[in-house]
C-alpha positions in Angstrom: -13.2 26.7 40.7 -14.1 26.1 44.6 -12.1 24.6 46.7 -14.0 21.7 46.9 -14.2 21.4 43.3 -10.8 21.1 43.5 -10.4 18.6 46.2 -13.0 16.2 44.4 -11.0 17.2 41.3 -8.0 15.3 42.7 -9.4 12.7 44.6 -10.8 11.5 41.0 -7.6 11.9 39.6 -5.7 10.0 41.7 -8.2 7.5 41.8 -7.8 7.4 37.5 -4.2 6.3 38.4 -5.0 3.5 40.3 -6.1 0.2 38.0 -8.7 -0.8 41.3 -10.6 2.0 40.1 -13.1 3.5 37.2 -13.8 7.3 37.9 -17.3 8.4 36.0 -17.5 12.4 35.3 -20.6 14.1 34.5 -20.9 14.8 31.1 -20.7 18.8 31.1 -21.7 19.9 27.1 -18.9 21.3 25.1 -18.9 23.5 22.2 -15.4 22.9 20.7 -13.7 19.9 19.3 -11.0 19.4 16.2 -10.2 22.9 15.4 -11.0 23.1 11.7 -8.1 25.2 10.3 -9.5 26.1 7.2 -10.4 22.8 5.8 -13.5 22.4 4.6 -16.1 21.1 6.7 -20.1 19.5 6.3 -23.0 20.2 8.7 -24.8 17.3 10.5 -27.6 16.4 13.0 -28.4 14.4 16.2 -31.8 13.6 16.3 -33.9 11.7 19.5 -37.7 11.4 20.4 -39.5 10.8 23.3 -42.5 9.0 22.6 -45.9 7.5 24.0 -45.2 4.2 22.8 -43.2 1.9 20.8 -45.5 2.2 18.2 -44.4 4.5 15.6 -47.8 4.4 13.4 -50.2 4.9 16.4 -47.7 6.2 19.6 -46.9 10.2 19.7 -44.1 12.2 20.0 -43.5 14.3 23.3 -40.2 15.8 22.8 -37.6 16.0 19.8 -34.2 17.4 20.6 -31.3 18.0 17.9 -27.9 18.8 18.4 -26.4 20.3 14.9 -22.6 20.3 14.4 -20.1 20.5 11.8 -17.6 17.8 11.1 -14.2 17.6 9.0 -13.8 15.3 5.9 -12.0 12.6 8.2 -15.0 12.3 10.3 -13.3 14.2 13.4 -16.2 17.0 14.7 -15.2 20.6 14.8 -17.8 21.9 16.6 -21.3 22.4 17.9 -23.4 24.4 15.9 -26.9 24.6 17.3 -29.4 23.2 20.0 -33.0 22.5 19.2 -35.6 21.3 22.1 -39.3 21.4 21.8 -42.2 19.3 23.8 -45.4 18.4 21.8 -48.7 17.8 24.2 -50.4 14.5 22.7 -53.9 13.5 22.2 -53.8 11.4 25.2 -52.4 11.5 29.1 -48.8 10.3 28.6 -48.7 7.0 30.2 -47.7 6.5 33.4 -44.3 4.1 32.8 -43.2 6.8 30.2 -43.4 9.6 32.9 -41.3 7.3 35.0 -38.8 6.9 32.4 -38.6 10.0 30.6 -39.1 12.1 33.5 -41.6 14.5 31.0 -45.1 14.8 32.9 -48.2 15.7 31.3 -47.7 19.3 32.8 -44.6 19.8 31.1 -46.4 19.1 27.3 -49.7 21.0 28.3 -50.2 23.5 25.4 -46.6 23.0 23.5 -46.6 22.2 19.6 -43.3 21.7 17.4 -43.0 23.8 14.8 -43.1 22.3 11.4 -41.7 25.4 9.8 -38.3 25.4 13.0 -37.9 21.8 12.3 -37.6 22.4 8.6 -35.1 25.6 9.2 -33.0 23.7 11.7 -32.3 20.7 9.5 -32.4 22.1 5.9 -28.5 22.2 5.9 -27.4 19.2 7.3 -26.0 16.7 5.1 -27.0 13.7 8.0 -28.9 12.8 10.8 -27.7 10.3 13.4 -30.1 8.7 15.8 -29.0 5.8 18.4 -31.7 3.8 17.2 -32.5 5.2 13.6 -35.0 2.3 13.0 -37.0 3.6 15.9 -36.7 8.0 15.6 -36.7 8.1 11.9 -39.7 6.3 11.4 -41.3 9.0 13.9 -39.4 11.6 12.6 -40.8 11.0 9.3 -44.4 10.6 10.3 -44.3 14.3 12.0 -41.5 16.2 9.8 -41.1 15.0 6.2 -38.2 17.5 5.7 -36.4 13.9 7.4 -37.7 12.0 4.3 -35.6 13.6 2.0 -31.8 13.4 4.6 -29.5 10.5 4.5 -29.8 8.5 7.8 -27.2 7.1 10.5 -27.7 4.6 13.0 -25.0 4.9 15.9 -26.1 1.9 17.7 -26.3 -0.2 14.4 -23.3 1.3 12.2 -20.6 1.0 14.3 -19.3 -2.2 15.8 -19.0 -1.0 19.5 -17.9 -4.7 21.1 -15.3 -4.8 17.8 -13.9 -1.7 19.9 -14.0 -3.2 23.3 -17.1 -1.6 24.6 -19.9 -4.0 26.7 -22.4 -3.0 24.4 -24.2 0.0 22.1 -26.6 1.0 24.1 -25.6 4.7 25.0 -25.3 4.3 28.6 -23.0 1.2 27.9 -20.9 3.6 25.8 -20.6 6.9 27.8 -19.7 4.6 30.5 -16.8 3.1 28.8 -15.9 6.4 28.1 -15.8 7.9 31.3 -19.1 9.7 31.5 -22.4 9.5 32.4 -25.5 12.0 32.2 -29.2 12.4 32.7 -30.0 9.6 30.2 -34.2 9.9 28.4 -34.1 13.3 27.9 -33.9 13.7 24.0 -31.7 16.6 24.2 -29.4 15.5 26.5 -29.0 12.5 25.1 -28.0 14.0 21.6 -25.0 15.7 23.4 -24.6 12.0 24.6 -23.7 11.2 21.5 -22.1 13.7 20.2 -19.4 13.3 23.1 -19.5 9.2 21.8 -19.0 9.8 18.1 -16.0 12.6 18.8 -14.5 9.5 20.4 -10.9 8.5 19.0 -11.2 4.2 18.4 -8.8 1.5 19.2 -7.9 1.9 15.7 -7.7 5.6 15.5 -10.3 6.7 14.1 -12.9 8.8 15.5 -16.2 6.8 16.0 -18.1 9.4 13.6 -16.0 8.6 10.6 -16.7 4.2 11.2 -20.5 5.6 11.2 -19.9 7.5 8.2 -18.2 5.0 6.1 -21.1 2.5 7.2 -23.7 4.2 6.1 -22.5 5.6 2.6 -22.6 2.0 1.7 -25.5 -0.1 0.1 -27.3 -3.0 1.9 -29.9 -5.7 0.8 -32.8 -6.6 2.1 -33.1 -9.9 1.5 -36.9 -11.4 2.0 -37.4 -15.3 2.5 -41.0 -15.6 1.3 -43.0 -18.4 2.0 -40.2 -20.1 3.8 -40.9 -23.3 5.7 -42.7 -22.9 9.0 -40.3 -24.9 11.2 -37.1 -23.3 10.2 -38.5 -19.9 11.8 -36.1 -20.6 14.9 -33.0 -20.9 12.0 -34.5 -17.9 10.4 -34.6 -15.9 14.0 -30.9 -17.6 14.6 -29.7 -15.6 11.4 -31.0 -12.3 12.4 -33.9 -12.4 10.3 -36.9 -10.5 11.5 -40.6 -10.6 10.8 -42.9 -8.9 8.8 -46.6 -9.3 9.3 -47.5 -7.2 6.0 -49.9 -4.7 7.7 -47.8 -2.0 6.7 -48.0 -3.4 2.6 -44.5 -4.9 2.9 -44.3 -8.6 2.1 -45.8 -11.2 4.7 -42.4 -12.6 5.5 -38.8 -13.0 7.4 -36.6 -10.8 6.2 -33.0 -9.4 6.7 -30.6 -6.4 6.2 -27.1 -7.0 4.7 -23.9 -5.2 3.4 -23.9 -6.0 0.1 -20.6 -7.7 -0.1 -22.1 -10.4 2.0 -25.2 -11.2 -0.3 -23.9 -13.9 -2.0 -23.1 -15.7 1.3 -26.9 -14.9 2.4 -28.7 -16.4 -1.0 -26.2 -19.4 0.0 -27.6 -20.1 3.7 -31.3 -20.1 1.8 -30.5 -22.4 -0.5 -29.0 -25.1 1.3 -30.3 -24.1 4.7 -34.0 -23.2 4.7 -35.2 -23.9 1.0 -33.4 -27.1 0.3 -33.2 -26.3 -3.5 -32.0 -23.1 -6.0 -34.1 -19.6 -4.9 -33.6 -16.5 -6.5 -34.9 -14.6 -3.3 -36.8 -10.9 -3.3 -34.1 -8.5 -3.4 -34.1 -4.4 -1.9 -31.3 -2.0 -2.7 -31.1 0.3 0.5 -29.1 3.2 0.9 -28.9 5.9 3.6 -31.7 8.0 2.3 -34.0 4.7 2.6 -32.2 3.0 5.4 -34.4 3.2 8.4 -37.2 4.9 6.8 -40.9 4.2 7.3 -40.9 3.8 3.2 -38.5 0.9 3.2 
């Protein structure tokens, strides 16, 4: 290390000592995690896309990156396994305001194609993918790769209660922050190692973020779907967390919303007395992680 590696090295450390002051690091990748030890271990991925758009029928994607690692059966990660980063040149000029925000420029994306047949390889063992927004890169990751259609899903930013563990927020700047870190956020890859540093993180309660995720997803939810629900309670609806489906995509024309299905009975309850005023036996959807997510659901 230089010498003034060094000298920066303890200024930040004596600044950690002091509670006037918060001392960010750069997020440098690492390889190695929980040694393993001979227990067994199972293989997942980190999955983000840059995009054209918000749109994940009509929008493009213009970079996927994956991080694959292995993890140990009490959700502690053992190591990094593999990198994958690949640019794909869409049909269109990539829009200014995602240039600015992603940093990819149409020169970058000029002639590159993903290969379906990589994507496959690289993904064909892994028992998960994990995206920070698995509503949003699953959907796309779907559309381009269906090797993702048949993988159970995890949503970092939805599947762990980050606030419940004193953080400000989940979005993944929020979290690397409270962590300690931060890094060159919208680029996919980068931001997969991102993550990977977040999930290896040891809780409040002692358990590594991963293994909250994991237990999260492995369980069912409902979708519960308040058809032709009156008009002026949409605000109540919206209140509740319910979103909005317009049907364009052959789902129901309705509000909707996603619960653990513990809390079902509670949900049915609120319609009743709440919104419909009288007994309902509402539309009901069984979702697990390999629906969760998903384009199909």
């Amino acid at each position: 290390m230089l010498e003034t590696d060094l000298t920066l090295a303890a200024m930040a450390e004596a600044l950690t000592k002091s509670p006037d002051y918060r001392v960010l690091r750069r997020l440098v990748r690492r390889a190695t995690f929980a040694p393993s030890i001979g227990q067994s271990t199972k293989t997942g991925i980190l999955l983000d896309v840059e995009t054209t758009g918000l749109d994940q029928q009509k929008d493009e994607v213009i970079e996927l990156g994956m991080v694959k690692f292995d993890y140990l059966p009490d959700g502690r990660i053992a190591g990094l396994r593999d990198v994958f980063s690949s640019f794909n040149e869409p049909s269109a000029p990539i829009p200014p305001e995602v240039i600015a925000l992603t940093g990819i420029t149409n020169e970058m994306v000029t002639g590159q194609r993903i290969d379906e047949a990589a994507v496959s390889s690289f993904a064909d063992d892994a028992v998960i993918v994990i995206a920070h927004n698995a509503s949003f890169d699953r959907k796309f990751a779907e559309r381009y790769w269906p090797v993702f259609q048949r993988k159970a899903w995890g949503c970092s930013a939805t599947e762990v209660e980050w606030r419940k563990h004193g953080f400000e927020g989940s979005r993944l700047g929020y979290l690397l922050n409270g962590a300690g870190f931060f890094h060159q956020a919208h680029r996919a890859v980068d931001d997969c190692h991102a993550l990977l540093e977040i999930l290896a993180l040891e809780l409040p309660t002692g358990a590594p973020a991963l293994a909250v995720l994991l237990e999260q997803a492995r369980k069912k939810t409902m979708r519960v779907w308040a058809e032709q629900s009156p008009f002026e309670l949409k605000d109540a609806l919206r209140r509740r967390g319910y979103r909005w489906s317009d049907g364009s995509d052959g789902r129901p024309r309705s509000w909707y919303v996603d619960v653990d299905e513990s809390k079902l009975d509670d949900e049915i309850a609120f319609l009743k007395t709440e919104i419909y005023l009288r007994d309902v036996e509402p539309r009901l959807q069984t979702l697990t992680a390999f629906d969760r997510f998903s384009i199909r659901a």
